[in-house]
Backbone as XML, in Angstrom:
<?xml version="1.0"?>
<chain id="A" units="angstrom">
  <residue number="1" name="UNK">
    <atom name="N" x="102.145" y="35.490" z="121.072"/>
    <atom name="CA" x="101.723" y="36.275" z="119.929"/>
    <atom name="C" x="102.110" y="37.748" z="120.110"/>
  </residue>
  <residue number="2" name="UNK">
    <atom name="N" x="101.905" y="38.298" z="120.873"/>
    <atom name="CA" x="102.238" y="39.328" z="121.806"/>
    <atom name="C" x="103.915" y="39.791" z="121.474"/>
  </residue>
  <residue number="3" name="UNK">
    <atom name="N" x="104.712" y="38.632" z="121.678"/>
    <atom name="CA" x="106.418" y="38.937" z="121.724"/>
    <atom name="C" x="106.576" y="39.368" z="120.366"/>
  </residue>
  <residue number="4" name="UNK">
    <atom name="N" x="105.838" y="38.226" z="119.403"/>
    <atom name="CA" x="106.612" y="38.364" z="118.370"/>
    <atom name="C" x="105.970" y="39.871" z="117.398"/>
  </residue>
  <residue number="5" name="UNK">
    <atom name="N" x="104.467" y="39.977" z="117.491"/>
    <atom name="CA" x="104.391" y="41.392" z="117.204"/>
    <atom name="C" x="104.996" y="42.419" z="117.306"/>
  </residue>
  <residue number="6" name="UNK">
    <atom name="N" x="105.429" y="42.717" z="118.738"/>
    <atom name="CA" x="106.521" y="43.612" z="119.626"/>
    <atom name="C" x="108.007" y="43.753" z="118.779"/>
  </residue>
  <residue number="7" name="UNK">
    <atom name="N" x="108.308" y="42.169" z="118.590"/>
    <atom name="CA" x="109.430" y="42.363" z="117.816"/>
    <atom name="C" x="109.317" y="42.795" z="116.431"/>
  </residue>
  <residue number="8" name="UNK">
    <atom name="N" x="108.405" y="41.917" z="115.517"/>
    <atom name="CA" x="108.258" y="42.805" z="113.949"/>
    <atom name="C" x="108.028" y="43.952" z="114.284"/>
  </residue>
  <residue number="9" name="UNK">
    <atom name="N" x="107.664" y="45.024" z="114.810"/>
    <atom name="CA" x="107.268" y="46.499" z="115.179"/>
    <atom name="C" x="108.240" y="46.895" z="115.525"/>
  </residue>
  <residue number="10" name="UNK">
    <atom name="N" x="109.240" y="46.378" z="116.682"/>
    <atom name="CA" x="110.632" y="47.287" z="117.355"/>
    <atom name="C" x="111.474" y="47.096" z="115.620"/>
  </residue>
  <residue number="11" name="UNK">
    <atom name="N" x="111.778" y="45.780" z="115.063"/>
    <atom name="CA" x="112.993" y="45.801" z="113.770"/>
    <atom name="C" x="112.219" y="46.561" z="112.863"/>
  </residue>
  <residue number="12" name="UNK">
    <atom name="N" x="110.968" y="46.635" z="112.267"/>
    <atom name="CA" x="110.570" y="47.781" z="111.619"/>
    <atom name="C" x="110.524" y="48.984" z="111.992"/>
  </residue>
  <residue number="13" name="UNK">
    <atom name="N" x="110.622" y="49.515" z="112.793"/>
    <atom name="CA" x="110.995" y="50.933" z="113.626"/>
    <atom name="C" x="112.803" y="51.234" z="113.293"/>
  </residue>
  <residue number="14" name="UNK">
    <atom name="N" x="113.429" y="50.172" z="113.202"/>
    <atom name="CA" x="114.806" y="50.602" z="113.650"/>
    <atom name="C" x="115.254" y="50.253" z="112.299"/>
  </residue>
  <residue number="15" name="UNK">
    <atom name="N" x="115.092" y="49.503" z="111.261"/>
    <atom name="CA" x="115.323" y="49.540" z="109.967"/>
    <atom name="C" x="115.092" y="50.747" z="109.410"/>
  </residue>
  <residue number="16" name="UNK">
    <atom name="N" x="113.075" y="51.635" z="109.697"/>
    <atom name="CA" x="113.161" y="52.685" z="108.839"/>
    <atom name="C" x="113.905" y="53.792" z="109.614"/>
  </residue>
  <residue number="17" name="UNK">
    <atom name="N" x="114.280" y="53.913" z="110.976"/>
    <atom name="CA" x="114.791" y="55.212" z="111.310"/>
    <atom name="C" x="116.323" y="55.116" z="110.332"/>
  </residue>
  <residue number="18" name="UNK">
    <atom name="N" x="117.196" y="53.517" z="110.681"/>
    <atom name="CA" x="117.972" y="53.609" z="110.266"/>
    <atom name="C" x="118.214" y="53.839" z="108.421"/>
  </residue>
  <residue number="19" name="UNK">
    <atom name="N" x="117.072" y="53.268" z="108.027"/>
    <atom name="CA" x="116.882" y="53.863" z="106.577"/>
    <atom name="C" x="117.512" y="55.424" z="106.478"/>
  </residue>
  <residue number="20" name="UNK">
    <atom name="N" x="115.995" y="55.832" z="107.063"/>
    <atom name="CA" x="116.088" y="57.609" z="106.596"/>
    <atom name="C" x="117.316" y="57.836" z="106.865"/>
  </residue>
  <residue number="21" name="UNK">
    <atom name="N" x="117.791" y="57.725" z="108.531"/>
    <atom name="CA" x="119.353" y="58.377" z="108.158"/>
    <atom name="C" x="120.196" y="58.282" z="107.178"/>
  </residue>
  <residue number="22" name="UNK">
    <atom name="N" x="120.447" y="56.792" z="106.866"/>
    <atom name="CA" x="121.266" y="56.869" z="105.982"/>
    <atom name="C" x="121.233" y="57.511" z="104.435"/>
  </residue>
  <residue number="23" name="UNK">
    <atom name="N" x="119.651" y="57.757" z="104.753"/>
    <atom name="CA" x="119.219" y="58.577" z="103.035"/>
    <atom name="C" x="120.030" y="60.193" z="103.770"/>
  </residue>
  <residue number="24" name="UNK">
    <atom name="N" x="118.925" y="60.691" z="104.749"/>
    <atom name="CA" x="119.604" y="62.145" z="104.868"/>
    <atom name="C" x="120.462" y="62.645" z="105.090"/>
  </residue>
  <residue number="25" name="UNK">
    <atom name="N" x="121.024" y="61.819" z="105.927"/>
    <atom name="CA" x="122.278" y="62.058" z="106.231"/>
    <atom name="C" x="123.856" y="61.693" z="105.858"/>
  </residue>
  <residue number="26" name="UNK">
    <atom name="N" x="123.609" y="60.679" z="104.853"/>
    <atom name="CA" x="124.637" y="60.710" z="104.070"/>
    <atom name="C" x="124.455" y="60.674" z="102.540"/>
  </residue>
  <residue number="27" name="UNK">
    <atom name="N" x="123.469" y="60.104" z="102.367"/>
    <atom name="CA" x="122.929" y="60.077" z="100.358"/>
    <atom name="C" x="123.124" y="61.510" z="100.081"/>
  </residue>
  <residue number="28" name="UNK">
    <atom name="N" x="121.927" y="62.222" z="100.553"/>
    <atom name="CA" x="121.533" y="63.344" z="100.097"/>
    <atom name="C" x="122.393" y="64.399" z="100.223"/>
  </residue>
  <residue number="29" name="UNK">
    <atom name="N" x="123.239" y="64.756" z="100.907"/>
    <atom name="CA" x="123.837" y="65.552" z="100.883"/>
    <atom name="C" x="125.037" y="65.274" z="99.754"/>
  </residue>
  <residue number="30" name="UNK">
    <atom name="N" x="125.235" y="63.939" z="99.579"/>
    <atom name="CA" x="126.382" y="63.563" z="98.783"/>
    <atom name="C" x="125.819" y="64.288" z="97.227"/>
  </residue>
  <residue number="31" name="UNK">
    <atom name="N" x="124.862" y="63.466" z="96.918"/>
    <atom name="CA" x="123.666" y="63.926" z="95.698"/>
    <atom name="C" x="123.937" y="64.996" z="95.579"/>
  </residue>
  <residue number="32" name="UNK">
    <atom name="N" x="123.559" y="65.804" z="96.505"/>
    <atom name="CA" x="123.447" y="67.476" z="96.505"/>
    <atom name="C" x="124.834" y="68.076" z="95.757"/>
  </residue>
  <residue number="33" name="UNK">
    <atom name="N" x="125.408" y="67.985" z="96.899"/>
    <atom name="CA" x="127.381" y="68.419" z="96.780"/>
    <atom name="C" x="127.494" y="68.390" z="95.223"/>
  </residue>
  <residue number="34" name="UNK">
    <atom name="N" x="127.503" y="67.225" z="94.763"/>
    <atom name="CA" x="127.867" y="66.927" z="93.067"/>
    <atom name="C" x="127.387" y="67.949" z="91.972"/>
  </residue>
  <residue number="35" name="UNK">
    <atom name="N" x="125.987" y="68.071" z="92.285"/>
    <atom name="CA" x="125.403" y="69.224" z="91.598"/>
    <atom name="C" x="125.115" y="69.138" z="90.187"/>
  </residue>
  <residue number="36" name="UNK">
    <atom name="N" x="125.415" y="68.054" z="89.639"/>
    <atom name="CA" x="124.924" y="67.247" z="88.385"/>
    <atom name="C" x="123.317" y="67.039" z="88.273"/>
  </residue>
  <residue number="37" name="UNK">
    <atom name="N" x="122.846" y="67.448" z="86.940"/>
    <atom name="CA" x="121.444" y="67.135" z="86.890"/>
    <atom name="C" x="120.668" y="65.997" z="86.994"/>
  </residue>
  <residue number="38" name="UNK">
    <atom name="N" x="122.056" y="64.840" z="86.915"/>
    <atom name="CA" x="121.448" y="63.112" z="87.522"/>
    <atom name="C" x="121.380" y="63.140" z="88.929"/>
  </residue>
  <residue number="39" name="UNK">
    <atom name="N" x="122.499" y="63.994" z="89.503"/>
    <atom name="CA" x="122.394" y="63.677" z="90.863"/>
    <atom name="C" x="121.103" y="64.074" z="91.606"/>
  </residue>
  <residue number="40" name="UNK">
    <atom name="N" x="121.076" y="65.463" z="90.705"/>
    <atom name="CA" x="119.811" y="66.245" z="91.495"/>
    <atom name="C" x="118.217" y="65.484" z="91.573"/>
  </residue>
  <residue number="41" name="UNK">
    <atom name="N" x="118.309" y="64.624" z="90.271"/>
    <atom name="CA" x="116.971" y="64.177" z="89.680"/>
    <atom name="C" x="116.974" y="62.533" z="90.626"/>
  </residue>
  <residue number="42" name="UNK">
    <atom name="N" x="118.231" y="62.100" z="90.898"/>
    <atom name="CA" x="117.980" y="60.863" z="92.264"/>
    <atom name="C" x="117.981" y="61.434" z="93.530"/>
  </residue>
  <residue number="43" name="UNK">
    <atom name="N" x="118.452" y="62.560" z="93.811"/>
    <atom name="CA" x="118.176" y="62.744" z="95.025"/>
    <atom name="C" x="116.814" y="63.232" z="95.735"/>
  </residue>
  <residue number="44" name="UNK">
    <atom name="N" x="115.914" y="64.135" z="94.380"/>
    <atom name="CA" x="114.694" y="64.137" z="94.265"/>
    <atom name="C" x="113.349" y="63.001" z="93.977"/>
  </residue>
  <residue number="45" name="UNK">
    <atom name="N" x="114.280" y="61.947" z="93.558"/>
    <atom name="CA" x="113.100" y="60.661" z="93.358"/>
    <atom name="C" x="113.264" y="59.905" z="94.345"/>
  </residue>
  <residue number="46" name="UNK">
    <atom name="N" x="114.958" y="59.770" z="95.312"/>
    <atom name="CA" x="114.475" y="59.125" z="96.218"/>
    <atom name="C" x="113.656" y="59.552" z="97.476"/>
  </residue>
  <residue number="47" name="UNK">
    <atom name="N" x="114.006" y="60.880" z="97.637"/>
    <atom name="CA" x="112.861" y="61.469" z="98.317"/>
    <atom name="C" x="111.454" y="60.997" z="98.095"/>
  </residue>
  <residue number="48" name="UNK">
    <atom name="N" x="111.138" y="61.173" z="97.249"/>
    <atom name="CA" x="109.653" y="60.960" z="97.160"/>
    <atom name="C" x="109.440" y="59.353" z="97.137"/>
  </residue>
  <residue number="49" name="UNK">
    <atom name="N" x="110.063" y="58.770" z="97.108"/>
    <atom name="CA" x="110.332" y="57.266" z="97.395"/>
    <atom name="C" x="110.068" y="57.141" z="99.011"/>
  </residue>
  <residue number="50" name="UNK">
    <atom name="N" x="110.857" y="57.471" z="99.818"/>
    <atom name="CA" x="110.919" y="57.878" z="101.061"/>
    <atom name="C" x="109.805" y="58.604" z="101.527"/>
  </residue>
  <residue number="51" name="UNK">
    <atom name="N" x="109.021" y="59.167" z="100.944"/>
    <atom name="CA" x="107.798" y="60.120" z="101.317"/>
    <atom name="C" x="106.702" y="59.127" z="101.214"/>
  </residue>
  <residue number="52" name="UNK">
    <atom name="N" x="106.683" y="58.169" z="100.199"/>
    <atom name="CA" x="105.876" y="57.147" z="100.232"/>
    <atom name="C" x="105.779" y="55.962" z="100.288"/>
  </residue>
  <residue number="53" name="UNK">
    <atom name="N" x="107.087" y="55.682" z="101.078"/>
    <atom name="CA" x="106.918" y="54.837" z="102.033"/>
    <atom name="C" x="106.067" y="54.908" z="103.269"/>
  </residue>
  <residue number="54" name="UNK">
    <atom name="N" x="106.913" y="56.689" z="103.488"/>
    <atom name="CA" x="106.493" y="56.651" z="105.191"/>
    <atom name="C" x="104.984" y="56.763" z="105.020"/>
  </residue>
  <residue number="55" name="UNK">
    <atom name="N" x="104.313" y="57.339" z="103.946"/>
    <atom name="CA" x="102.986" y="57.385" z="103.784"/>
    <atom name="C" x="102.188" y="56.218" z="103.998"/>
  </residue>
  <residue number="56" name="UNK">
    <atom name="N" x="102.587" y="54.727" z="103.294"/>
    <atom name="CA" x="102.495" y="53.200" z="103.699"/>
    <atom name="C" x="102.223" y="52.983" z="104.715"/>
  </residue>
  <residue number="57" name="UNK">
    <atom name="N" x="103.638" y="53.209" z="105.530"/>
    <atom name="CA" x="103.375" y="52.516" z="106.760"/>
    <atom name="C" x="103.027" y="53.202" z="107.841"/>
  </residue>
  <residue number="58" name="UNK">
    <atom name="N" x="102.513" y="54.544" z="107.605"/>
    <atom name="CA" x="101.381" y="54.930" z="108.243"/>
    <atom name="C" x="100.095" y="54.694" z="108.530"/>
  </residue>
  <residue number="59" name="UNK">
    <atom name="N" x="100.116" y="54.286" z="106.809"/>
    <atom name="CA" x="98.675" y="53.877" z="106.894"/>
    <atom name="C" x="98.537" y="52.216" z="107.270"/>
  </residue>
  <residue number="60" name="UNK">
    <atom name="N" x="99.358" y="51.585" z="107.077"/>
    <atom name="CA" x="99.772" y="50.142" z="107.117"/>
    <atom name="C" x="99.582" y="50.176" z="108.825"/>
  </residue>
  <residue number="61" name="UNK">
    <atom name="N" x="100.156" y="51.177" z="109.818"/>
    <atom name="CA" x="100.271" y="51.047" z="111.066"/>
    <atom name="C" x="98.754" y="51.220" z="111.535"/>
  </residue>
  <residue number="62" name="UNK">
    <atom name="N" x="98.090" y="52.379" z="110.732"/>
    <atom name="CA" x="96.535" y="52.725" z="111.205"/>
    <atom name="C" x="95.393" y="51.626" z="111.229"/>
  </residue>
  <residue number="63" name="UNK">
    <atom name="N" x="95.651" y="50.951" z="110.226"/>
    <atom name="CA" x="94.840" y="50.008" z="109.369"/>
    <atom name="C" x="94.883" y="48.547" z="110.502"/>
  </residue>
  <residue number="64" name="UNK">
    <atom name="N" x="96.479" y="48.331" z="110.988"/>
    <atom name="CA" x="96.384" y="47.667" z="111.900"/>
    <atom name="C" x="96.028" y="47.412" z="113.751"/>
  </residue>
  <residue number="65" name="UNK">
    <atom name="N" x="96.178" y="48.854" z="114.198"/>
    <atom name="CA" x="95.679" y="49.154" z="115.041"/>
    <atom name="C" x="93.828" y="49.771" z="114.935"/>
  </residue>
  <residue number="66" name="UNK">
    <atom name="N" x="93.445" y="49.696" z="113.876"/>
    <atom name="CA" x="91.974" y="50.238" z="113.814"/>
    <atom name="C" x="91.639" y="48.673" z="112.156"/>
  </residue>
  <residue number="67" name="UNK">
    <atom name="N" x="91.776" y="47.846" z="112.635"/>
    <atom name="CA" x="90.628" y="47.295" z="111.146"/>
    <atom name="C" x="88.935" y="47.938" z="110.630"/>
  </residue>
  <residue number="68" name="UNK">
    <atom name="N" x="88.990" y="47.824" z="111.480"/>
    <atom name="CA" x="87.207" y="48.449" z="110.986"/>
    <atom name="C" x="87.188" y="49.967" z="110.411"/>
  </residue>
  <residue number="69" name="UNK">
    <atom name="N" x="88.711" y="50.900" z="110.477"/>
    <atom name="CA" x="88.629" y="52.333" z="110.443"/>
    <atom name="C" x="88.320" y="52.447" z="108.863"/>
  </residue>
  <residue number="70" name="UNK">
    <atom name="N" x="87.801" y="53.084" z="107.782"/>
    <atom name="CA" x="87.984" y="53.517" z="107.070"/>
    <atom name="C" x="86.868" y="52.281" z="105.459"/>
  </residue>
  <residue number="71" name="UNK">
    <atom name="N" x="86.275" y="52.248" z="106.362"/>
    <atom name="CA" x="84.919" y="51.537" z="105.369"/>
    <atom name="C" x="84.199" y="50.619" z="105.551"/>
  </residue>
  <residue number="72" name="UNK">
    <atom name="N" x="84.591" y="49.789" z="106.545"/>
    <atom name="CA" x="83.889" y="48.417" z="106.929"/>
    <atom name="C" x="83.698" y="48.907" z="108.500"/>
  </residue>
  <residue number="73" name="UNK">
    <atom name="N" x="82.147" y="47.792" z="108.787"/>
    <atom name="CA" x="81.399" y="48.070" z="110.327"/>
    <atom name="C" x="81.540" y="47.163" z="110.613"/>
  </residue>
</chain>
């Protein structure tokens, strides 16, 4: 039980790092460069897309390392 936790946790770790990069480091700047008011308005929504994700699985990570945290005894 142990392994396979370890593993959903290491490929979810390395999916979202590899996510974000590929948002910041190549989307967004592309977005940017163009300078079009569509570009500007996706490069600003996927941000906040990205902002709440990581917000998720923060809390998704808390929730699982603490069940009882946050309303139930």
């Amino acid at each position: 039980m142990y392994a396979t936790k370890l593993t959903l946790l290491l490929t979810a770790i390395v999916l979202y790092v590899a996510g974000s990069t590929f948002w910041f480091f190549w989307q967004v700047p592309e977005l940017l460069a163009t300078g079009t008011d569509e570009h500007l308005i996706a490069a600003f929504a996927g941000t906040i897309a990205w902002m709440l994700l990581t917000f998720g699985l923060i809390i998704h990570i808390i929730k699982t390392a603490r069940p009882t945290a946050g309303g139930g005894r």
